[in-house]
N, C-alpha and C positions, 0 to 999 in steps of 0.2 A: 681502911675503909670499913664502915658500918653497914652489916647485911642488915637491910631489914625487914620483917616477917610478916607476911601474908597473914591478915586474920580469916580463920572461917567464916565464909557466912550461914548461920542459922536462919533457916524458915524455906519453903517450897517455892519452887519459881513457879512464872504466871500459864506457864505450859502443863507444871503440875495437876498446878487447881483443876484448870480447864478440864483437863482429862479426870480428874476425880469428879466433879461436877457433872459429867456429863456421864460417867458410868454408873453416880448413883441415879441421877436422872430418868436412865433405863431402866432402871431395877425396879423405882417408882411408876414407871410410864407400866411396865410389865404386871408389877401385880395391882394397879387400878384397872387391867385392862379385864382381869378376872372377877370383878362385883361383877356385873352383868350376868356372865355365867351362873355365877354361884346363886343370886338371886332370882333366877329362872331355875333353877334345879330346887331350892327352898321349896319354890311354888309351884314345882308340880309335885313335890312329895307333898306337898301340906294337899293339893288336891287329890291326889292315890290316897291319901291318908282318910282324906273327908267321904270318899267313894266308895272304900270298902266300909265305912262304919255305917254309910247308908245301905251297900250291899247286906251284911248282917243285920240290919235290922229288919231290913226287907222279907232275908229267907228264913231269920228267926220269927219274923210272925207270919209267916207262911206256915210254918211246921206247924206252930202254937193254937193257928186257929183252921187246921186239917182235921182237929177233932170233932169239929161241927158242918163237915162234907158228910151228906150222906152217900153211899151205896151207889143211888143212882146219879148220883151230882160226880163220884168217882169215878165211875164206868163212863160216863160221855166223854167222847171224844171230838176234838182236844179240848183237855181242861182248861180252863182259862182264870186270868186273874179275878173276874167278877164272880166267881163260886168263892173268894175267900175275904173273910172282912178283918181288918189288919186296924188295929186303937192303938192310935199316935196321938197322945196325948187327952186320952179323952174323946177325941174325935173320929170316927171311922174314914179310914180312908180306903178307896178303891182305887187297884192300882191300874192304869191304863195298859194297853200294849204297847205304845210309845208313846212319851210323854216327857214333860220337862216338870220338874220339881222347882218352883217359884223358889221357894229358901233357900234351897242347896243348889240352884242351877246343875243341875244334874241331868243330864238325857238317860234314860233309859228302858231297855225293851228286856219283856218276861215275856218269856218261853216256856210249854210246859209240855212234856213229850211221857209216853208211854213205852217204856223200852222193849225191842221184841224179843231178846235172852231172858229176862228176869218175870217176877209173876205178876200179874195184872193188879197185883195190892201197892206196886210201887210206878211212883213218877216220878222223872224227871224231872229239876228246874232247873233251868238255866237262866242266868238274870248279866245283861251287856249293858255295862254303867262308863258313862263317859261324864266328868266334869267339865260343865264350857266356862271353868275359872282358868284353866291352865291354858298354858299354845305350848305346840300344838297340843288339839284335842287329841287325846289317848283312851282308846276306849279298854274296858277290863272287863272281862267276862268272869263269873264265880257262877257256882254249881253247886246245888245239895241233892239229895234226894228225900221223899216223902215216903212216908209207910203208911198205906191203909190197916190200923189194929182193929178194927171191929166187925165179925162176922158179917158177913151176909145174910 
């Protein structure tokens, strides 16, 4: 009598597939579940990013135009942001004590204190900037100080 021989079968059965189908399906399901995240994370750094560049501009012409405070304009108490005139672009601007910046949607409040350790030729600035492009809104505080150099 003639044994006759079992051929293999080549290729995955339909239990295979399924199962590979559906753990790539995961993998897929799992990392589109991360754009969301990652595209709120972009966009509050691209707004920290936008916040501080207006913070520095802000406390760099603050310094800039401290040489044109006088004496008596230094010694009131508290100094405020209308003793200092700040040219953005050509244009003067006065910076409110709080107020929203139309271009940059930015909120932000200046501060301006007289420390009681240190000598009466320095002040404080504290400047709290929040962009309302991001959620949530995050606010960041940045801080210089001022040096009066001109005799009394």
């Amino acid at each position: 009598m003639k044994k006759r021989r079992c051929r293999a079968k080549n290729g995955f059965s339909l239990v295979e597939v399924c199962l590979a189908v559906l753990v790539v399906g995961l993998g897929l399901m799992s990392i589109f579940a991360m754009f969301p995240t990652g595209l709120a994370a972009s966009e509050a750094a691209a707004a920290d990013t936008e916040t501080g560049l207006f913070a520095e501009q802000v406390l760099w012409g603050l310094q800039s135009s401290a040489t044109e405070v006088t004496w008596t304009q230094w010694k009131k108490v508290p100094l405020s942001s209308s003793d200092f005139n700040i040219s953005d672009g050509g244009k003067t601007v006065a910076f409110e004590t709080e107020t929203i910046n139309d271009a940059k949607n930015i909120r932000y409040k200046l501060t301006f204190a007289t420390p009681t350790s240190r000598s009466d030729r320095v002040k404080e600035v504290t400047l709290s900037a929040a962009s309302l492009k991001a959620s949530p809104v995050v606010t960041n505080v940045y801080y210089t100080e001022i040096y009066y150099m001109e005799l009394p």
